[in-house]
C-alpha positions, -999 to +999 in steps of 0.1 A: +000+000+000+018+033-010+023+062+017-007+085-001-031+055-002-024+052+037-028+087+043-063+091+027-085+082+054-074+105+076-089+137+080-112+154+057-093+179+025-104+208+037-086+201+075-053+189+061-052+217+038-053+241+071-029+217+088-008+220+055-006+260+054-005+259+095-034+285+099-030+289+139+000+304+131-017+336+113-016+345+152+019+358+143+006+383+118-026+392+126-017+413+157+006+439+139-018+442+112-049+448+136-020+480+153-015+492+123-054+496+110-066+506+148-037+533+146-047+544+115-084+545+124-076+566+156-052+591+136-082+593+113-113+597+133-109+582+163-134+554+157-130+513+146-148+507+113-154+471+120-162+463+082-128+474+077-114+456+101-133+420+092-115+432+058-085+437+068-086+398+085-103+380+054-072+395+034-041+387+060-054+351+065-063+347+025-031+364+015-007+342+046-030+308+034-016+314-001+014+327+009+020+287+029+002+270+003+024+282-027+059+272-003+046+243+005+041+232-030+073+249-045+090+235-013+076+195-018+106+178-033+131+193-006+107+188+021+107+154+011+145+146+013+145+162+048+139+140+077+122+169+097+098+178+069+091+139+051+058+143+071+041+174+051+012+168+035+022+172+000+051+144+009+026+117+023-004+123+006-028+135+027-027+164+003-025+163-032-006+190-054-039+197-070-059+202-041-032+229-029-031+244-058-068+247-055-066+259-025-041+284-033-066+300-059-092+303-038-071+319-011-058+343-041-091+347-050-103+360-016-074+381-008-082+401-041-113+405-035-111+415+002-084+443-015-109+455-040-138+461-013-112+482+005-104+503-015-085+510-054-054+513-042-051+482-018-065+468-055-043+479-075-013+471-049-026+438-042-004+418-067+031+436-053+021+419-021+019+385-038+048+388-056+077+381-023+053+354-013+063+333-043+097+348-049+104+339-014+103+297-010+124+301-044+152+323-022+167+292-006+181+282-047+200+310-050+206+330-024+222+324+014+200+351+022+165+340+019+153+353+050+150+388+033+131+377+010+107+363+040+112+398+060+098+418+030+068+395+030+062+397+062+062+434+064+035+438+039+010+428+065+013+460+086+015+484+053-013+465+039-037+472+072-031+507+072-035+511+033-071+496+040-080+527+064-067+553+046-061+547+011-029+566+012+009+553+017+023+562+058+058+560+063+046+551+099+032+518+087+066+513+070+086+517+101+061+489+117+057+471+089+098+465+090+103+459+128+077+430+118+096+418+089+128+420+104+115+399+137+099+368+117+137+369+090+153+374+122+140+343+138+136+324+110+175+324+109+174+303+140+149+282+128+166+272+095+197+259+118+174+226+126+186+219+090+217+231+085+230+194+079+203+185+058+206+223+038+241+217+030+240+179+015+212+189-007+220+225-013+199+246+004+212+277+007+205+298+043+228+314+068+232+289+093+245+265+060+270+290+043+280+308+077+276+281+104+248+280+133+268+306+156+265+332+132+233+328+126+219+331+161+243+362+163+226+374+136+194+366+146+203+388+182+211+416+159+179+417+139+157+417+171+175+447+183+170+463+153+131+452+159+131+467+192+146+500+176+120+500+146+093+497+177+104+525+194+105+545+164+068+535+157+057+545+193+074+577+191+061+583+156+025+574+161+032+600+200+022+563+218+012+565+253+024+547+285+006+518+277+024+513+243+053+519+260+046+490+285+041+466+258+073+476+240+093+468+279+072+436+282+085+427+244+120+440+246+118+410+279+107+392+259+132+390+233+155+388+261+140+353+273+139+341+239+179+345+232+183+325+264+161+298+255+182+294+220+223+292+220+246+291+194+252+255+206+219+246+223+190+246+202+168+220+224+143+247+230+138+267+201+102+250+196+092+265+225+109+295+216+088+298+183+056+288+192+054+301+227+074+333+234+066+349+194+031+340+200+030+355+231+050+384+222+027+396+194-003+395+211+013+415+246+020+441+221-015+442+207-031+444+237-008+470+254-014+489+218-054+486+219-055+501+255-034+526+247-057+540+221-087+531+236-073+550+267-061+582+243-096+580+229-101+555+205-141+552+203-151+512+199-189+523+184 
């Protein structure tokens, strides 16, 4: 019985196509996008337009689900000659290329027309937000660098939001946009060391393969101080209030604790790491960020 055959009756297409793109994970995203709109809305007129903000979700979950879909598919022949990755449901079969591909439309689909009920220029910018989503899994053949690629995709998120409340380009959401980016490429370096072996007998290009895992969890230090910076700058900026500042302290921690959890030569915990302290660190900063405005005057009705 081959691998695929086994892995059909398991769950139903439409739950191991979440599992496949991971879409807990959009937990990541979401709460930068959700400062950056709220921000917006506050600078604007003080008040939440919710059908903006239901928007501004249907499009950074449809844009993040294509954005998984298309690496996992680009991604299935080297995920299936790494031991860590031989379990992805494009490499056993409990998803098939079509149905990701599928998938992958109809997330496209959505994420356009989520941009064109927002307005004509979150339309018309729509497709240069796709374009580092696909450019991105391709990074890793020829590049030691990909995790710029995955920065500049990350930081449309927070640009994106604050497009959909104002229809006009802020160099504010820029600044936040690229503390974002430069957190997820920053950690992503430490992630990519679990495969440094693996990377270089296939070639895979990264960091952690070209330089060594050291340097990349050096690195990775360096690009969360740089994040910390970028949040400063945002706060100051946007003329945040003591609770905004509160959540930067609790992140700056934050960061802190995550750099002892992972060690040039002790990656055991860098799961917990990932899931955990990131998780935990983007929604702390959400929260402090949504009392703050609601506290300077942001009007929920």
């Amino acid at each position: 019985m081959s691998t695929a055959s086994m892995a059909a009756p398991g769950p139903g297409r439409t739950r191991a196509f979440l599992r496949l793109v991971m879409i807990e994970h959009s937990v990541f995203a979401l709460p930068f996008a959700y400062i950056a709109a709220l921000t917006a809305m506050y600078e604007r007129d003080r008040a939440v337009r919710w059908v903006t903000l239901l928007l501004v979700t249907v499009a950074m979950v449809a844009l993040r689900t294509f954005a998984m879909a298309a690496n996992r598919i680009i991604d299935r022949e080297i995920d299936a000659r790494n031991p860590r990755t031989a379990g992805r449901e494009l490499v056993t079969g409990a998803v098939s290329v079509r149905n990701a591909r599928t998938g992958a439309l109809i997330a496209a689909v959505v994420f356009l027309a989520a941009a064109a009920l927002l307005n004509p220029l979150c339309l018309a910018l729509a497709p240069v937000a796709v374009v580092p989503m696909v450019v991105y899994p391709y990074a890793k053949r020829f590049t030691n660098f990909p995790q710029a690629f995955l920065a500049l995709a990350q930081s449309m998120g927070p640009i994106g939001a604050w497009l959909a409340v104002t229809g006009a380009w802020s160099w504010d959401a820029v600044i936040l946009g690229g503390a974002v980016g430069v957190w997820i490429g920053g950690f992503d370096l430490v992630y990519a060391c679990q495969d440094v072996d693996t990377d270089r007998a296939i070639g895979v290009k990264s960091v952690p393969a070209r330089f060594g895992v050291p340097a990349a969890v050096w690195g990775a230090r360096a690009c969360h101080t740089i994040t910390t910076a970028l949040f400063v700058w945002f706060a100051l900026a946007t003329h945040g209030g003591p609770l905004l500042w509160l959540g930067l302290l609790i992140v700056a921690g934050a960061f802190g604790y995550e750099h002892t959890l992972v060690r040039p030569h002790d990656l055991s915990r860098l799961k917990r790491a990932f899931f955990q302290v990131n998780g935990f660190i983007g929604i702390a900063l959400f929260v402090c960020a949504l009392l703050d405005l609601l506290v300077r005057g942001l009007s929920l009705g």
